[in-house]
C-alpha positions in Angstrom: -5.9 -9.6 1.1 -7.1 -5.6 0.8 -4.9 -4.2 -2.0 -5.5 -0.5 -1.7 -3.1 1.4 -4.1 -0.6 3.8 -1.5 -1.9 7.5 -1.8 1.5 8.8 -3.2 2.9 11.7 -1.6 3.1 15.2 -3.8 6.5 15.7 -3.7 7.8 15.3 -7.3 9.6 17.6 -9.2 10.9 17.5 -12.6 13.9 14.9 -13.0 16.7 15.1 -14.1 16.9 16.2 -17.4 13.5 17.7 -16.9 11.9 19.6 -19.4 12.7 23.3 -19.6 10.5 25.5 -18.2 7.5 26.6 -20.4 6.9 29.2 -22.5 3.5 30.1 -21.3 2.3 32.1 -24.3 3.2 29.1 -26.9 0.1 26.9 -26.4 -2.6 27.2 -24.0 -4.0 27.3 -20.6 -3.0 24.8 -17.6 -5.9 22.9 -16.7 -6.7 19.4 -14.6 -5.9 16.3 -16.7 -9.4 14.9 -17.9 -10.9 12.8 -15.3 -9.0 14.1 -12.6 -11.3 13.8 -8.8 -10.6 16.0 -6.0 -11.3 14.1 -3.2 -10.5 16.6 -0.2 -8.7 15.9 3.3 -6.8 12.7 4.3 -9.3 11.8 7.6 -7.7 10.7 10.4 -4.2 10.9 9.1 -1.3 10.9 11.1 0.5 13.6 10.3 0.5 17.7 11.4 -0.5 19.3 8.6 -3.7 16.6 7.4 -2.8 16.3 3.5 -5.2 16.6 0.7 -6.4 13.6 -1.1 -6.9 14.1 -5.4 -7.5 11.0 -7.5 -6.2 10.4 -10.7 -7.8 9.2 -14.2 -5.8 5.6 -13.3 -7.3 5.7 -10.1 -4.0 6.1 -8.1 -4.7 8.8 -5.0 -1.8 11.5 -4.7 -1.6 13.3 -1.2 -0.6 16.5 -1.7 0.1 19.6 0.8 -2.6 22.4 1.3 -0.9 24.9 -1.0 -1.1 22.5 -4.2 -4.0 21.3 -3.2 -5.7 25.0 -3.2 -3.8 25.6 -7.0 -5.8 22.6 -7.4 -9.2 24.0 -6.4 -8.6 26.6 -8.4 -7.8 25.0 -11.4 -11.4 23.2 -11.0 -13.2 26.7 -10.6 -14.4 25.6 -6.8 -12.7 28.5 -5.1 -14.4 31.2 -3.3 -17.9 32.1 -5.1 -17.0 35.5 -4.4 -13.8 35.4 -6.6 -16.2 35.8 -9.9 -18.0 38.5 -8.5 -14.5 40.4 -7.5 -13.1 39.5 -11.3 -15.9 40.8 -13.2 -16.6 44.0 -11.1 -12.3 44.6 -11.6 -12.2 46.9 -14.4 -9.4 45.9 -17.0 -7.0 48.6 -16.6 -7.1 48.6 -12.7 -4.2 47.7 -10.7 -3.2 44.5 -9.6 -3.4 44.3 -5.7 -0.4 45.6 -3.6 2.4 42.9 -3.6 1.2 41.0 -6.8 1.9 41.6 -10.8 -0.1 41.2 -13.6 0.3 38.4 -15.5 1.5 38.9 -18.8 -1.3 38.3 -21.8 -2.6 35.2 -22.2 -2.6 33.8 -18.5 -5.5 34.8 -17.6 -5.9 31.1 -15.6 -2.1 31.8 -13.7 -3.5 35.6 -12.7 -6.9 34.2 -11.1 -5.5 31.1 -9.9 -2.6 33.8 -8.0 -5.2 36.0 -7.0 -7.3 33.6 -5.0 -4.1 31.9 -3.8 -3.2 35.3 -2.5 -6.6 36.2 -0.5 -7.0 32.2 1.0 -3.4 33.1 2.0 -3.0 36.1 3.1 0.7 35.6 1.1 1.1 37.5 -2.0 1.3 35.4 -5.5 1.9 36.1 -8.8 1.2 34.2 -12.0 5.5 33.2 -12.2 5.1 31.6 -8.6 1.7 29.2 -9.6 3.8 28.3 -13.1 6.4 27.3 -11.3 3.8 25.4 -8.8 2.3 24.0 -11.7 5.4 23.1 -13.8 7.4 21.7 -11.2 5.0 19.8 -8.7 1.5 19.1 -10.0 2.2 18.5 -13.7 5.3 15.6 -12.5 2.6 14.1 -10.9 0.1 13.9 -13.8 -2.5 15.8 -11.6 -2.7 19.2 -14.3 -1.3 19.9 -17.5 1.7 22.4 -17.8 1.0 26.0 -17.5 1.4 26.2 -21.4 -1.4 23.6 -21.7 0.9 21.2 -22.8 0.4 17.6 -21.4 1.7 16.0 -18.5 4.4 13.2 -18.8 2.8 9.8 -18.1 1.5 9.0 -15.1 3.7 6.6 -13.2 2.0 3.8 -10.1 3.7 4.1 -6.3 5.9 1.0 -6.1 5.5 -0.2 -2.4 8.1 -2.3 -0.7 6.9 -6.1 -1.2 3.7 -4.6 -3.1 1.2 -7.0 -4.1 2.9 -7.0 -8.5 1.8 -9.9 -9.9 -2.4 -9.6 -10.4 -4.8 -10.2 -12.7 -8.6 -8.5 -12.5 -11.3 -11.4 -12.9 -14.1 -9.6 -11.4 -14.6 -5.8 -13.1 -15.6 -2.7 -11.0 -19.0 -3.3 -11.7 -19.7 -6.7 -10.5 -18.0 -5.8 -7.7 -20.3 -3.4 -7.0 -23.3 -5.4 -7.6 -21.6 -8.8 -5.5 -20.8 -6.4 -2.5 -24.3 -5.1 -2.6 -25.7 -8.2 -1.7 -23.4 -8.8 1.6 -23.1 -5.3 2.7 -25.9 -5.7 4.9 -23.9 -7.9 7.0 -22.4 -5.1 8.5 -25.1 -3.8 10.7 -23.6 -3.5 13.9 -26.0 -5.6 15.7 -25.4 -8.6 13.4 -21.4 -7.9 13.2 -22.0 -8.1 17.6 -23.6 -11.4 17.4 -21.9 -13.0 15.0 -18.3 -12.2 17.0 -20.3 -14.1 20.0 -21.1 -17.2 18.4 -17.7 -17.4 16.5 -15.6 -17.2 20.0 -18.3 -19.7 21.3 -18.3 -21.8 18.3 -13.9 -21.4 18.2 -13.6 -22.6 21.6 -15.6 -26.0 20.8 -13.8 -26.1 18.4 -10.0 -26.2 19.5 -11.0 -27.7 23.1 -13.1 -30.7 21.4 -11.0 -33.8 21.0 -13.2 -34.5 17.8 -10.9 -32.1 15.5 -7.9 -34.3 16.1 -9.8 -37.2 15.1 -11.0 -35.7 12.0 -7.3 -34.2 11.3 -5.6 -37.6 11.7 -8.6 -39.1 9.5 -8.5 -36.4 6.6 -4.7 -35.8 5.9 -4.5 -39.8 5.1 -7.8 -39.2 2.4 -6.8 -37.4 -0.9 -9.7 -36.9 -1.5 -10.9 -35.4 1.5 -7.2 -32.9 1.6 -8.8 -31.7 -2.0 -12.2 -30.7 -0.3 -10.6 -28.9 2.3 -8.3 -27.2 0.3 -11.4 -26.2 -2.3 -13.1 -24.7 0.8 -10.2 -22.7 1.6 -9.9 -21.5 -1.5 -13.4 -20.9 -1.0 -12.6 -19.1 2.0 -10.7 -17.0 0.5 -13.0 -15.9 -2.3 -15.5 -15.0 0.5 -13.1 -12.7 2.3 -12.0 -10.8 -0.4 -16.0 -10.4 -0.7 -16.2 -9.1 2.5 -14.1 -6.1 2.0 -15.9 -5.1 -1.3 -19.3 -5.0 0.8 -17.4 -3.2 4.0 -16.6 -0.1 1.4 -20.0 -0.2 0.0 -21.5 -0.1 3.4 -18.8 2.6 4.3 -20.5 4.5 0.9 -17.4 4.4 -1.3 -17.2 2.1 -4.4 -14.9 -0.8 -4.2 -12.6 -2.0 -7.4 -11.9 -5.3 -9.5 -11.5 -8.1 -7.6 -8.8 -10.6 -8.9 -6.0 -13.1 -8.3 -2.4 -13.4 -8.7 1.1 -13.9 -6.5 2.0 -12.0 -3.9 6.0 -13.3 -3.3 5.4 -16.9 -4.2 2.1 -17.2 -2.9 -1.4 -17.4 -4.5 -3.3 -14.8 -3.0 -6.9 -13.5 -4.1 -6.8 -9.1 -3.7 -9.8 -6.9 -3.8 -9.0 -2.9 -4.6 -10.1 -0.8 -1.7 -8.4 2.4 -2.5 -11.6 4.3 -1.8 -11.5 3.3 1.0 -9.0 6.7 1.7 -12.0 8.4 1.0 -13.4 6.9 4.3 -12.5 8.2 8.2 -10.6 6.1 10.2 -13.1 4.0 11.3 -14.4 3.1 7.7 -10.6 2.3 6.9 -10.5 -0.2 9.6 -13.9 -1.6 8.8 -12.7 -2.1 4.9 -9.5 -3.9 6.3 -11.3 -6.1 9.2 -14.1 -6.9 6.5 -12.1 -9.7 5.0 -11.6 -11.2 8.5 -15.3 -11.4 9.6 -16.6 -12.4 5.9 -13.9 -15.3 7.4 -15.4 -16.1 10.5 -19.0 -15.7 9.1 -17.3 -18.7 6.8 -16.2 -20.7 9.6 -19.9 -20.5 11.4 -21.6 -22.0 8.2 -18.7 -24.6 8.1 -19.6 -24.9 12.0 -23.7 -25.2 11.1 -22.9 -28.0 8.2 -21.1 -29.8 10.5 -23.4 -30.1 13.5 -25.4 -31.1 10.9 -23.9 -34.0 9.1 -20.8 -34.4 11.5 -18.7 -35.1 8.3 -15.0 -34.8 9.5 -13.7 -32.4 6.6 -15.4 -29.8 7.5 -13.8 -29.5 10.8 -10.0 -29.3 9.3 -11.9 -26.6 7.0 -12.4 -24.7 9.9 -8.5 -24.9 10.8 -7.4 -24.8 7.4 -10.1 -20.9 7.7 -8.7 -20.1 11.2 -4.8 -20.5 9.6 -5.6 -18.2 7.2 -7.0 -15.7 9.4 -3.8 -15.8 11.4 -1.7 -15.4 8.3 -4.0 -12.1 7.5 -3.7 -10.7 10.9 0.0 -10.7 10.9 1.3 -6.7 10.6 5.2 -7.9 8.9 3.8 -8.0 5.1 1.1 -6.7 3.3 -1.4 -8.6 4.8 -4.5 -7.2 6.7 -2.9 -6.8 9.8 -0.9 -4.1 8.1 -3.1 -2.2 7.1 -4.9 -1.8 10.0 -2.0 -0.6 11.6 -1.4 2.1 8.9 -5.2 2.9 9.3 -5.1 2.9 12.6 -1.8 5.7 13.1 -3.3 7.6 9.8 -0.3 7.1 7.8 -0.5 4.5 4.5 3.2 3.5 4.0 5.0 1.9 7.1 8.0 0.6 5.1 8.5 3.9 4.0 9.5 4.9 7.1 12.0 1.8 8.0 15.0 3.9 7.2 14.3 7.1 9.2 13.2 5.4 12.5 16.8 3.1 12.3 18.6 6.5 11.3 17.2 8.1 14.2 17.0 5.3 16.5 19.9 3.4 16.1 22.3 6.2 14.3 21.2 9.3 16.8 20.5 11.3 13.4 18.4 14.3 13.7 14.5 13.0 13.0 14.2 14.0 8.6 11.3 15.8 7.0 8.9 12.6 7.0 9.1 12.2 10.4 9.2 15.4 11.5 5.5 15.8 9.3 4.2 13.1 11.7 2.1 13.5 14.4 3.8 12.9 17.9 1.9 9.6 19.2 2.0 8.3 15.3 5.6 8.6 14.9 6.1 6.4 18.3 4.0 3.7 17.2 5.0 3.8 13.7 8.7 3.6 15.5 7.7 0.5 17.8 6.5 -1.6 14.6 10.0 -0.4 13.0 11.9 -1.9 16.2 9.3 -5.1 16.3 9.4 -5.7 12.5 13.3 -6.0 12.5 14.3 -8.6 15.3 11.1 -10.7 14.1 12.2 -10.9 10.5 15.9 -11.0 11.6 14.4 -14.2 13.9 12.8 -15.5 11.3 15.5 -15.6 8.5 18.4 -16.4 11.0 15.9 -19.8 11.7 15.2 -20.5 8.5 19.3 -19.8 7.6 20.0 -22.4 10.4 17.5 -25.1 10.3 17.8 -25.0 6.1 19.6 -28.4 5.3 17.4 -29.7 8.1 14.4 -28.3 6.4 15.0 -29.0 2.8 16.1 -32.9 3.8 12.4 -33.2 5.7 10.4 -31.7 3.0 12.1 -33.9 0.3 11.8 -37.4 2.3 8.0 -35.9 3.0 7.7 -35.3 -0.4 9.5 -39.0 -1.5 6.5 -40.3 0.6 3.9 -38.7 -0.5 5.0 -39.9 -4.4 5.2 -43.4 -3.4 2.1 -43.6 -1.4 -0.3 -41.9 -4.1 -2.1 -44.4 -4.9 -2.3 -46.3 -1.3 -5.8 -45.0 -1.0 -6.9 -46.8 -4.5 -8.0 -43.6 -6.5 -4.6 -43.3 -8.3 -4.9 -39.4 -9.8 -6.9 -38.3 -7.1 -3.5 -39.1 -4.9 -1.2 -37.8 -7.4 -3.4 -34.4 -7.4 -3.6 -34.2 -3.3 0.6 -35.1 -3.2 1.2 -32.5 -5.4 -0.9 -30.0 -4.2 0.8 -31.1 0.0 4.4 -30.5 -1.7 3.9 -26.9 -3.1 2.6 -26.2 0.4 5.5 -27.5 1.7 7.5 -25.7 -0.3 6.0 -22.5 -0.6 6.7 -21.1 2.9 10.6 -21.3 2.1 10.7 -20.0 -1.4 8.5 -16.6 -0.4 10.8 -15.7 2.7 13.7 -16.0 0.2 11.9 -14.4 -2.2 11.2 -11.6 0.5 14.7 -11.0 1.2 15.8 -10.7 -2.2 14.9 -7.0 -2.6 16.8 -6.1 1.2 19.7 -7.7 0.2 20.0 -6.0 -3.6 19.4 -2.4 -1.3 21.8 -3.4 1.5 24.0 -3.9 -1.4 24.1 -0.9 -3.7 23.8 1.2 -0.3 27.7 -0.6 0.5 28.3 0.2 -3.1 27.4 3.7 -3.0 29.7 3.8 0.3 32.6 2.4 -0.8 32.2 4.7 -3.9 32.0 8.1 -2.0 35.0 6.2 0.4 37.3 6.5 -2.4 36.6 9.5 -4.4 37.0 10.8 -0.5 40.6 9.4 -0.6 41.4 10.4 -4.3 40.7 13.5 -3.6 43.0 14.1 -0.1 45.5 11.6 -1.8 45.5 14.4 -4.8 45.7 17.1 -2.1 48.5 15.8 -0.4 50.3 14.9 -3.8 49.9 18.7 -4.7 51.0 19.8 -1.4 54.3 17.5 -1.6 55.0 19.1 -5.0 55.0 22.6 -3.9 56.9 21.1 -1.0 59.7 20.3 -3.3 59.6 23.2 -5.4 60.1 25.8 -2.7 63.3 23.2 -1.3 64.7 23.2 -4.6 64.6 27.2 -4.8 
């Protein structure tokens, strides 16, 4: 699965019990934090007013608006060549421009910085207005430094809804770089066109022969053929995450670690693609299918062996692949399929947008600020995966809700059976490994929808809490009202 890390939108201000405003003369100049990229527009994007893309030291993209992103600019000293030339010809004791101040001594960063700001604009700026810019929006986000110099407060990662948590790197930036260079060539368009030809050819044998029922009613009795297959899914796996490393480097941006870890309850292999952002549209979608075709170039070699030696694992191999490429496909979780969606409408966080589709869908609010930044034909997509997404996971848990006695007796009679019959093939631990391995599959399906609906249900229930909370400080205070009024009520009759 592609784990790019969600560009996080610029709109952070100080929390609560922020820290006061500075004193701009105590310390220094504001400034970019150290390692800080400015990556420029958000290609493709969804929304009306494209943002602009700046990444971090930690390698997490921030989407800011084009106002912060020009205090940005600025910052970095790529602003208008002419604004040098202007500063030194400006003689020190001339006048500011009409409608701006002079900063006060020592901010000689803030009155630039206002002063270009004020002639990309055409708005007039002063030094107060980019310290407050700086103070209360880019410094939150750990893009700059106060506008005393002083640092920013730690950087804190987007947490996505049913984000990919539980990881660990195995393969380090580098060797990403150097694996993905030696597949990246794969993407020539030629070779990506004749490769989808033989896999739909070689797919079609494949589910219309009755030789892949043979060979699945041969394997799944074989332990030790169930423990090839599932090594070359695993396999499989490896492969695609592969294939979206060498889709960025072919789209000229550097891919991340590659690693493994559990996404819900399930073992999943991850590659970082955030550069991908850095891409158009196109190169997005190329990162996100790359995993897919690495898949089906995985299935033709399975294809090739077998013609070759007609050994019957290798065809369940090739169902075991094709399962998997379903499963990525699929646009509910963070799979592949979801991000090409999001990459296809320009806009990185669908979940996000769950609440204010329903509100204005289902409640007949008036559309909020995210949507009404979206683009017109983005917004009714986004809005039709919202109103899909719902009755399918709705259908999805009711089933599972219905059929789960039925479910849980079946998997532990199936799992009964495949204890006692270990050892019916002879090779004792090789049984005991393939049963063991059959039951977690069995089992993991449930567990992760479960797992999935944990976070929904803790939300659904603090939103009823918060309800029920404003609900009766609502009543306490009419029920105080009318207790007040009934008092006066009996003072006046008793005068």
């Amino acid at each position: 699965m592609t784990l790019p890390f969600v560009p996080g939108a610029g709109r952070a201000g100080s929390p609560p019990g922020r820290r006061p405003l500075p004193d701009r003369r105590a310390a220094g100049e504001p400034r970019l934090v150290p390692g800080t990229e400015l990556v420029g527009e958000f290609e493709g994007s969804g929304y009306r007013d494209p943002p602009q893309l700046v990444c971090r030291p930690d390698g997490q993209l921030v989407r800011l608006p084009g106002l912060l992103y020009q205090v940005v600019r600025a910052l970095d000293g790529r602003g208008d060549g002419r604004r040098d030339q202007r500063s030194s010809e400006r003689r020190p004791d001339e006048d500011a421009p009409k409608g701006e101040t002079k900063a006060p001594d020592g901010d000689p960063v803030l009155a630039r910085v206002a002063d270009e700001l004020s002639r990309e604009t055409g708005r007039r700026f002063t030094a107060e207005h980019i310290a407050y810019l700086i103070d209360e929006k880019l410094a939150p986000l750990a893009v700059t430094t106060y506008s005393d110099g002083s640092p920013p407060p730690p950087a804190r990662r987007s947490d996505p809804f049913l984000a990919f948590r539980f990881r660990l790197a195995v393969l380090p930036e580098r060797v990403t770089w150097f694996v993905s260079g030696l597949f990246a060539w794969l993407f020539h368009p030629f070779l990506v066109y004749l490769a989808v030809c033989v896999f739909v050819v070689g797919e079609t044998w494949v589910w219309m022969s009755p030789e892949t029922v043979t060979a699945l009613q041969a394997v799944l009795t074989a332990p030790g053929s169930v423990l090839l297959v599932v090594f070359l899914a695993i396999a499989s796996c490896v492969f695609h995450e592969w294939g979206h490393g060498a889709a960025c480097r072919y789209g000229g941006v550097r891919p991340g670690a590659m690693g493994c870890g559990i996404y819900l309850v399930w073992p999943a292999f991850y590659t970082d693609i955030t550069n991908s952002y850095r891409l158009g549209r196109a190169g997005r979608i190329r990162a996100d299918l790359g995993g897919v075709y690495f898949n089906a170039l995985f299935v033709l070699g399975l294809l090739g062996l077998y013609a070759a030696t007609g050994f019957q694992p290798l065809l369940v191999a090739i169902v075991a692949v094709n399962l998997e490429i379903v499963q990525q496909l699929l646009p509910t979780l963070r799979f592949d399929g979801y991000y090409i969606v999001a990459d296809l409408v320009g806009i990185p966080d669908l979940f996000s947008y769950i609440g204010p589709i329903l509100k204005r869908v289902l409640l007949r609010r008036p559309a909020d600020e995210r949507l009404r930044a979206l683009k017109r034909w983005p917004q009714a997509v986004v809005a039709c995966w919202v109103l899909c997404l719902i009755p399918v996971l709705a259908l999805q848990v009711g089933i599972l809700l219905l059929n789960l006695p039925q479910l849980l007796a079946a998997d532990w009679h199936k799992a009964r059976w495949l204890l006692e019959n270990a050892g019916a093939s002879g090779h004792q631990v090789l049984g005991m490994v393939s049963a063991c391995l059959q039951i977690v599959l069995l089992a993991l399906p449930i567990a992760g929808l479960l797992l999935a609906l944990v976070r929904p249900a803790r939300s659904l229930v603090r939103f009823l809490g918060r309800k029920a909370g404003r609900s009766g400080r609502k009543t306490g205070r009419h029920g105080g009202a009318a207790t007040r009024k009934a008092r006066r009520a009996g003072r006046h009759a008793a005068k």
